[in-house]
N, C-alpha and C positions, 0 to 999 in steps of 0.2 A: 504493500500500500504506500501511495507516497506521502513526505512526508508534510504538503499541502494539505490544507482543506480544500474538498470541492467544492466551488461553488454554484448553486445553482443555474439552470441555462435561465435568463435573463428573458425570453418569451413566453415563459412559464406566464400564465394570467397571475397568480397569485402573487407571484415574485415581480413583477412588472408594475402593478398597479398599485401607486405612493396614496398611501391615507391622505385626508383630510387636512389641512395644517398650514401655519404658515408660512407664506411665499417663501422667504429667507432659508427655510427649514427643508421647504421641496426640492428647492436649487439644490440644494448642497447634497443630499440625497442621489438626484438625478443625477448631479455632475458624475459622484462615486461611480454609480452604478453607469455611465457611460463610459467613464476613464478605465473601466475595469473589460469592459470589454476592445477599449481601446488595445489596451495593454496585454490581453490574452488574445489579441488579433482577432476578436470576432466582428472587427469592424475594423476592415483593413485601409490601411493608407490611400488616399482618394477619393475613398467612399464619401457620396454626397450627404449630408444631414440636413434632412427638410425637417425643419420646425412642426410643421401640421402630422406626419409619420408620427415624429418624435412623440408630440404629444397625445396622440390617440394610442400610440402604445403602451404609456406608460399613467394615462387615465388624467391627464392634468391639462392645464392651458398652455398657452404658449409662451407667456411671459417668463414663469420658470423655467422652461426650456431653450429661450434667447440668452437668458442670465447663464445659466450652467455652459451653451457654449462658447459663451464670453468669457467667462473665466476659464474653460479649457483650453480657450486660445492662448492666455498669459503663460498658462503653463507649456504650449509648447503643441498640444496633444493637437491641438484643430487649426486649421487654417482659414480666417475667416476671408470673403471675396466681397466688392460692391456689388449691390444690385444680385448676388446669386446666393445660393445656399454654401454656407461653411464645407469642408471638407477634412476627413482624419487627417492627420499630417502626424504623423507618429516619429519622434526626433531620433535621431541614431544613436547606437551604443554609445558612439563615441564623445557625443554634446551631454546624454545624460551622464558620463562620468565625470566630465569635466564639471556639471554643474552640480555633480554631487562632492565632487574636491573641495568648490569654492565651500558648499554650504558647510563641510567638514574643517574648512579654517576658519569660518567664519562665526561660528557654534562653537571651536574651541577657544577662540578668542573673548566669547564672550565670556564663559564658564570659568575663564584665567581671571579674568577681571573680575566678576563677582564673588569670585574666592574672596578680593580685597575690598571689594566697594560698598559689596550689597548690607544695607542696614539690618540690626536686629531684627526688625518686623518684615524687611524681606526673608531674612533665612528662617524665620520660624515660619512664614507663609509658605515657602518652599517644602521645608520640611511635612507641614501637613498636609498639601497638596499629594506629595510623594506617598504620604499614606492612606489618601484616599486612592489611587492609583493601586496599590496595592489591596486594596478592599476591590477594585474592580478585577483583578487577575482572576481572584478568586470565582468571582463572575464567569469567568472568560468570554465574557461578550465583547468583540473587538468595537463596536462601534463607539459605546461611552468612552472606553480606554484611549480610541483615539483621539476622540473630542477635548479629554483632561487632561492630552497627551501636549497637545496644541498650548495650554494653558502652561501644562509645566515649562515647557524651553522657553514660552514668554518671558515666564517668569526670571529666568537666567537673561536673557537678554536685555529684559528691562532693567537687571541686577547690577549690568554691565558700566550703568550710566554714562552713558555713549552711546548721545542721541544718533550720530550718524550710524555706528557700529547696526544701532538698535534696528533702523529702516533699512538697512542692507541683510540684515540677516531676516527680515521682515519678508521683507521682498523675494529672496531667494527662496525663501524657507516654502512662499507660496507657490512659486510655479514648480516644485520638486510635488506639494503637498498628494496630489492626483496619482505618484511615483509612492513616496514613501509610507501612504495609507495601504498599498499592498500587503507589504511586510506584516501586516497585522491578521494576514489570511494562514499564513505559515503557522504549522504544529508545534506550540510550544514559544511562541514568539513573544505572548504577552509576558510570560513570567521573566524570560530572558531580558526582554527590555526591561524591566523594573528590576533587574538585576546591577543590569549596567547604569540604569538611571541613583541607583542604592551608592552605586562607588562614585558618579559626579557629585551627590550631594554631600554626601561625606566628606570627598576632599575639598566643597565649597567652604560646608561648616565650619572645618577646621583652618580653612585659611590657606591650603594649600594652594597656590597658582599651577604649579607646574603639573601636579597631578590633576588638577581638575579639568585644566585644560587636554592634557593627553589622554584621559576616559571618556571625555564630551568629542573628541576627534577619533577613538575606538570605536564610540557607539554609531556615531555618523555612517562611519567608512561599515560597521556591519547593519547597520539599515539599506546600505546600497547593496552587498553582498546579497541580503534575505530576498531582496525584491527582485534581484536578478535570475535568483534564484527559483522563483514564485513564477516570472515569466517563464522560464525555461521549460517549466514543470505543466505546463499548460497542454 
């Protein structure tokens, strides 16, 4: 058996059609659930993406499905055209590692600095976050995990106090996000990230820079590995 989870085929009526809920809520949803087919090629490079398709398949309007390709576009996944329907554009090995380096120096640089900058009420904020993270493992539901997941490296970024540092890792961190929400499909993935997540906050708390920073660039560089991985297994 591999060592992925399967995930369901995505024409499935059940699995296709997003509840009730706020717009902001649907996007984000749809986006997943498009980037993931993106990503396991079931919707291959070229492939047109009509808005009115998109949303009769997946039970919703259109306006959430204009958002999610717009944000797939920043990340890289869709290529959007004037006057016509978007299209996959699925970026090459070669651009997602490179943008997975930057976001692994740039992750670790913030992790280095909030070893020394981040206030009291930052690190105990951190701290308790990392243990609601940990109550979610238990869960193993990847979808909250992911969402608290987002929250925790804010947290280190914002820790950094380095506004610019802060919107560069902001920025990067978003057009990977489509890439490295995979990684949370993988057997065993969620414990191991809050594993690794256990030794950056550690060497934050304690003030470590140099450790902190080289655990926060471990984890990065094996986010990239899991997801590579996750596609290959497809």
């Amino acid at each position: 058996m591999s060592e992925f989870l399967q995930v369901p085929a995505f024409d499935t009526p059940v699995d296709t059609t997003l509840a009730p809920r706020r717009s902001g809520t649907r996007t984000e949803e749809l986006r997943i659930l498009l980037a993931d087919e993106i990503v396991r090629g079931k919707l291959s490079p070229g492939m047109p993406l009509e808005e009115a398709e998109i949303a009769r398949r997946f039970g919703v309007s259109r306006t959430p499905v204009r958002e999610a390709i717009r944000e797939l576009a920043a990340s890289g996944l869709v290529e959007t055209r004037a006057h016509r329907s978007a299209i996959v554009a699925r970026p090459s090995s070669e651009r997602l590692r490179g943008m997975f380096d930057v976001l692994a120096e740039l992750e670790s640089l913030c992790a280095g600095l909030s070893a020394i900058k981040m206030t009291s009420d930052e690190r105990q904020a951190l701290q308790e976050l990392h243990a609601e993270l940990g109550e979610l493992v238990l869960e193993g539901d990847p979808k909250p995990y992911h969402e608290m997941n987002e929250q925790f490296h804010s947290l280190i970024y914002i820790g950094s106090h380095n506004a610019y540092l802060t919107e560069l890792t902001f920025a990067t961190r978003t057009r990977l996000s489509p890439f490295s929400h995979m990684q949370f499909r993988a057997m065993g993935r969620l414990t191991r990230s809050h594993e690794e997540h256990d030794r950056v906050v550690a060497a934050i708390i304690e003030g470590d820079q140099a450790t902190a920073s080289a655990e926060m660039r471990s984890h990065i560089t094996t986010v990239e590995i899991t997801y590579e991985r996750y596609v290959e297994s497809a």
